[in-house]
N, C-alpha and C positions, 0 to 999 in steps of 0.2 A: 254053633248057634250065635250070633250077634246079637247083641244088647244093644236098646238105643233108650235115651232119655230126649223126651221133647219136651220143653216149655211153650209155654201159649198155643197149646192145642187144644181150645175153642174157639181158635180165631181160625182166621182164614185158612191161611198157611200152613198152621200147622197141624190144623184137622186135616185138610187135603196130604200132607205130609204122612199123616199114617194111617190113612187110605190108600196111599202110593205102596208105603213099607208092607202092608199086608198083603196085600195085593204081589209084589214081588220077593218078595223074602218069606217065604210059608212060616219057616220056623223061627222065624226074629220075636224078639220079647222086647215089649216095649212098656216104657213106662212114661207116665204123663204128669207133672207136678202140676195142679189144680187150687182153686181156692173153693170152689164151688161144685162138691162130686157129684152132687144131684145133675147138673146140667151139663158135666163132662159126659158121664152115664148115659144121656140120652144124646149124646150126639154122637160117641166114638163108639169101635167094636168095643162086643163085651168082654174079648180077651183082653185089654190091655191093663194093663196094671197099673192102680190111679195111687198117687201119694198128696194127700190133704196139704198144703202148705203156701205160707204168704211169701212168692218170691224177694218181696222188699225186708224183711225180718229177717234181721241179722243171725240172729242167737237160732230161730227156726231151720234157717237155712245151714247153718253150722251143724248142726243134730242132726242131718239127713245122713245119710249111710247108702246113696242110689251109685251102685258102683257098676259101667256100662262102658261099651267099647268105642260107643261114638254118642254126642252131645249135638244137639239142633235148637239153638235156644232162639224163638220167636216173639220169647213175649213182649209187649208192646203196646202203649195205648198208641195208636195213629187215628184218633176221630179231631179232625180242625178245631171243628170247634171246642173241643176239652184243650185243646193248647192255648187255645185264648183264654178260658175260664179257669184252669188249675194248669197254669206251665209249672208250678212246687212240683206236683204230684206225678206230671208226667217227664220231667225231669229224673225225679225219683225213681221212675219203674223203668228209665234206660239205661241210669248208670249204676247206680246201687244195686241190681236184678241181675247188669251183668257181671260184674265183679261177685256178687254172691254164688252165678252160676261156675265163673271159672273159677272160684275156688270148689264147688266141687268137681268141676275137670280133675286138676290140680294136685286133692286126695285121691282119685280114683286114678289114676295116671291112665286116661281115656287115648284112645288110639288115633282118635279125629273127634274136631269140635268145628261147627260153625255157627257164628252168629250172624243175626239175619240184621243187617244193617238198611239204611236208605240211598237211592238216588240224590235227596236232599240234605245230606253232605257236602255235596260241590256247590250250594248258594247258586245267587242269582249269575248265571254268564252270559255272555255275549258271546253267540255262535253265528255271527249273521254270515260269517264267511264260507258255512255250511260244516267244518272243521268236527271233527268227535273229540270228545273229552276221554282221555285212558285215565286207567286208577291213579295216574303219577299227579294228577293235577286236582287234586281234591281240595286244594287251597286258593284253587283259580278265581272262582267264585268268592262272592259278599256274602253273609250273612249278618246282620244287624243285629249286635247286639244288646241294645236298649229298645228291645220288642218282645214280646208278651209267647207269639208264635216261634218266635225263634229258639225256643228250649228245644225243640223236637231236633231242626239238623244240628244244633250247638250238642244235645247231646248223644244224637247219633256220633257227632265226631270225637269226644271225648273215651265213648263207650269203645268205638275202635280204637283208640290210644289206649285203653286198660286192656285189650283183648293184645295187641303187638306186646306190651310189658307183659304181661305175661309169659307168653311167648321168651320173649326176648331173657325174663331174669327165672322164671321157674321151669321154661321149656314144655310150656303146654301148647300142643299143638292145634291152636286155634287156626281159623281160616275166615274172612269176614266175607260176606254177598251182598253186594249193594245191588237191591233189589229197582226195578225200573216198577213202576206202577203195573200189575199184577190184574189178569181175572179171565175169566172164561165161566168155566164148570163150576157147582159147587160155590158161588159167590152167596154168602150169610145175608138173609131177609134185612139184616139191621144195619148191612153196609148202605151208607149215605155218602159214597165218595161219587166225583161225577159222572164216570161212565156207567153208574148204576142209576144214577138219573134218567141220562138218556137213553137207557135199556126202558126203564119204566114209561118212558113219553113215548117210546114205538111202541110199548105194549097198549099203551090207555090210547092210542093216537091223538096226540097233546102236542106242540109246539115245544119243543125245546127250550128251558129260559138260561140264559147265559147270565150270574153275576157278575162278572167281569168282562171285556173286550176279545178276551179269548186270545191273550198273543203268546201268552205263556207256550213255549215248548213241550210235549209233551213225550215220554217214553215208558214203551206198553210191552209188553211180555204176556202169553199165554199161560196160563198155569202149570199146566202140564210142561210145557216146556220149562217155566221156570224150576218145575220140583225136580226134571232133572239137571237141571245146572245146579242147585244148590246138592246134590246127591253126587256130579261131577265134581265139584269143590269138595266133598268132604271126603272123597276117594282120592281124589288125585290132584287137590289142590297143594301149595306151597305153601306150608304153617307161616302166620306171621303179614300174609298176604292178602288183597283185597282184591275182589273179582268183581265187576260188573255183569248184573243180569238181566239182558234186552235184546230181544230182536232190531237188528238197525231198519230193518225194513218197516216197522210198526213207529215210526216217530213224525210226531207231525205234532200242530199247535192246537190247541182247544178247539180254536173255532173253525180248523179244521176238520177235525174230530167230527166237533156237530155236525157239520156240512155233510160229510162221509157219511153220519147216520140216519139223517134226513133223507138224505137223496139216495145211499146204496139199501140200506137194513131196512126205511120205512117205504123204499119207494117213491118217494118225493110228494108222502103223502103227508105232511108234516115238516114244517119250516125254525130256524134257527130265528129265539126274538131272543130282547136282552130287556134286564131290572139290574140296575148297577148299582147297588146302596152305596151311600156316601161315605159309611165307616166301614170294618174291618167284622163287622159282625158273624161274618161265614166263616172267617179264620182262614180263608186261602193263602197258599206262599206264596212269597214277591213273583213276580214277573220274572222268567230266564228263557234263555236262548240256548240250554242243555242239550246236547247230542250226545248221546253217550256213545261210547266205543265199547264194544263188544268181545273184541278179537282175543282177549289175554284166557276168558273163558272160553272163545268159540277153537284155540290153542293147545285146549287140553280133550277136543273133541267132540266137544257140545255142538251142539246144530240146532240153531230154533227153528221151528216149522209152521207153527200156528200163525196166519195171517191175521190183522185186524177183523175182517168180517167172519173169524173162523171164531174168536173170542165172545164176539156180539150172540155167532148161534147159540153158543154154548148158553150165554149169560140168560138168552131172552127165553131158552126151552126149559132151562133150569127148574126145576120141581123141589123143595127142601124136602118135603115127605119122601119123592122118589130116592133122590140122592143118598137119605139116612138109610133106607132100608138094602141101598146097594151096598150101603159101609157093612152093616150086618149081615149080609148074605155074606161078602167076602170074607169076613170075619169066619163065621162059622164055618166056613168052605175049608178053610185047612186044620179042621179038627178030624177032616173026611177020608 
């Protein structure tokens, strides 16, 4: 039987994540570290086994005793604007949360770990030349550091330098997933990132509103495809090692994006406008020219499938009531 411990599974990822595990592993036992069990409760199966505890609490996290054969830590605030309003805070719950999680890799001497890192790692770059960025070049890119938003990729990168040390001086086999912007199925009512925008503006038939000029690069991954590249990396990744996770086929720039959902998803029954405030108040990243490379994960066998318009069905049919009650049927299904 396999033991998995996942963190941040009320978020996206990592609720989708053991849905996936249930779903293909009948007999895996999993456990979930939580702050809030009432609302883990109602969103995950009821077989999982919940453990109360504040990832950022040191002494807390020391006292944990969750001994498992593979670690999937997600936790993560990624909402923008909390990076402009508290970068302390969310600073705090990347690098202090991950270091607390591999220490307990660490005592538990776990078989596989991955931490779910970002695309926004590699800063702002300049791809005009059409060129992919591989994991070797995560320093290619700017990131500003006397800016407010910048805590999120300053401590994504930090957080995988504590994840390689590790690795490197205690020999925890960690694996890091720099994740490409993520969704399909299963996307959270309370997610407010853009392509859940303009999910919602073909669903209201609304105009699209663009904050920004839309030049920004953009790199997309289906869900499903991503759950299993992160599930690829944690089988047969190279501890110590960083994988990017994207479709190359799904990358294009914002206002391309809207363009694509205007005219493919709505039908061209609804148009791309723009409201471009003059400060920073939305908390969007710089502007980059990011292509990400793909290969080093598509290397170990991974194959993404999910098109852009394959993403959108998923997002726009998506039911939260339907979706929980599928986590609980599967749940229950292998007690049968």
């Amino acid at each position: 039987m396999n033991t998995y411990l996942i963190t941040g599974a009320t978020g996206y990822i990592g609720s989708m994540l053991v849905k996936h595990i249930t779903k293909t592993d009948k007999e895996a036992h999993i456990t979930v570290i939580v702050r809030d069990r009432a609302k883990a409760e109602n969103m995950l199966p009821s077989a999982v086994h919940f453990v109360e505890a504040d990832l950022t609490d040191r002494v807390q996290m020391a006292a944990l005793d969750c001994r498992c054969d593979y670690i999937i830590h997600c936790a993560s605030i990624t909402e923008s604007v909390r990076m402009i309003s508290h970068p302390v805070e969310v600073t705090e719950s990347i690098v202090n949360t991950t270091q607390h999680v591999l220490e307990l890799a660490r005592r538990g001497s776990v078989k596989s770990m991955v931490y779910l890192s970002s695309m926004e790692v590699y800063g702002s770059i300049d791809c005009q030349d059409g060129c992919r960025t591989t994991e070797e070049e995560a320093l290619r890119g700017e990131v500003e550091l006397l800016a407010s938003r910048s805590c999120y990729p300053l401590g994504k990168r930090m957080a995988e330098n504590i994840c390689h040390s590790y690795y490197k001086e205690y020999g925890v086999p960690v694996k890091i997933a720099r994740l490409s912007q993520t969704f399909g199925e299963g996307v959270l009512p309370s997610d407010r990132r853009v392509f859940v925008q303009f999910a919602k503006a073909v669903k209201a038939g609304s105009d699209i509103v663009l904050h920004t000029q839309g030049h920004s690069m953009g790199n997309y991954c289906g869900i499903h495809d991503a759950i299993s590249g992160i599930m690829t990396i944690l089988e047969k990744g190279t501890s110590g090692e960083a994988y990017n996770v994207v479709n190359e086929n799904n990358t294009m720039t914002i206002r391309q994006m809207a363009e694509f959902v205007a005219d493919r998803i709505a039908g061209g029954k609804i148009k791309v406008a723009y409201d471009i405030a003059k400060d920073d108040r939305h908390g969007y990243a710089a502007d980059t020219g990011l292509r990400l490379s793909g290969k080093k994960l598509m290397s170990l066998g991974w194959k993404p499938e999910e098109a852009l318009e394959d993403m959108y069905s998923q997002l726009i049919r998506f039911s939260p009531e339907t979706a929980r009650q599928t986590i609980r049927c599967s749940s229950n299904s292998r007690h049968s």
